[in-house]
C-alpha positions as CSV (number, residue, x, y, z in Angstrom):
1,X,66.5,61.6,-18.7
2,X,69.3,63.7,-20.2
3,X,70.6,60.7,-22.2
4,X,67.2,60.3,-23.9
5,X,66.0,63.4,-24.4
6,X,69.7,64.1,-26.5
7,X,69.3,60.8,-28.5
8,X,66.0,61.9,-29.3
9,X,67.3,65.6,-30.5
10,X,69.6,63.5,-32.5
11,X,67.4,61.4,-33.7
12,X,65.6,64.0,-35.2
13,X,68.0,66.1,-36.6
14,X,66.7,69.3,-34.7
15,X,69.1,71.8,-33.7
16,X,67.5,73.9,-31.3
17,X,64.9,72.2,-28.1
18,X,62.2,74.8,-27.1
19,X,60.9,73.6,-23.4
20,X,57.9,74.9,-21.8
21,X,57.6,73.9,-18.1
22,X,54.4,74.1,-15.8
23,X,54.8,74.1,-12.6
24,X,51.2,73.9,-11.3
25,X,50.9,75.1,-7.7
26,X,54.5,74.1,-6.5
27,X,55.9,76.8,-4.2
28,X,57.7,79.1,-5.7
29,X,60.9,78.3,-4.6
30,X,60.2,74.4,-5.3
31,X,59.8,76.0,-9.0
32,X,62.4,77.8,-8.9
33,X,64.8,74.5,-7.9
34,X,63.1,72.8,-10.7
35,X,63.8,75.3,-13.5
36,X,67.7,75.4,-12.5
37,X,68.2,71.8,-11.9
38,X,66.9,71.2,-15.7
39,X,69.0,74.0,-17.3
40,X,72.3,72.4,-15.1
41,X,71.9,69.2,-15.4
42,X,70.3,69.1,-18.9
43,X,70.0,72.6,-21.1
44,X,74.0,73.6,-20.5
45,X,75.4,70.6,-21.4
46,X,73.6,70.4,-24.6
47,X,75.9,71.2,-27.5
């Protein structure tokens, strides 16, 4: 997922990715695990 959402910032020349998540009725700490495994594994390693 990381690999294709960068190609596709690339892609598209943008230089900034504004994400809005919805979580539904997940438990909060389910959200919660959700929100930090996308900024770890996704949002801080874009450049």
């Amino acid at each position: 997922m990381r690999r294709a959402l960068l190609d596709q910032l690339e892609e598209a020349g943008a230089n900034y990715l504004l994400c809005q998540l919805a979580f539904g009725d997940l438990p909060l700490d389910a959200s919660q695990y959700t929100a930090l495994a996308i900024q770890s594994g996704i949002m801080d390693r874009v450049d």
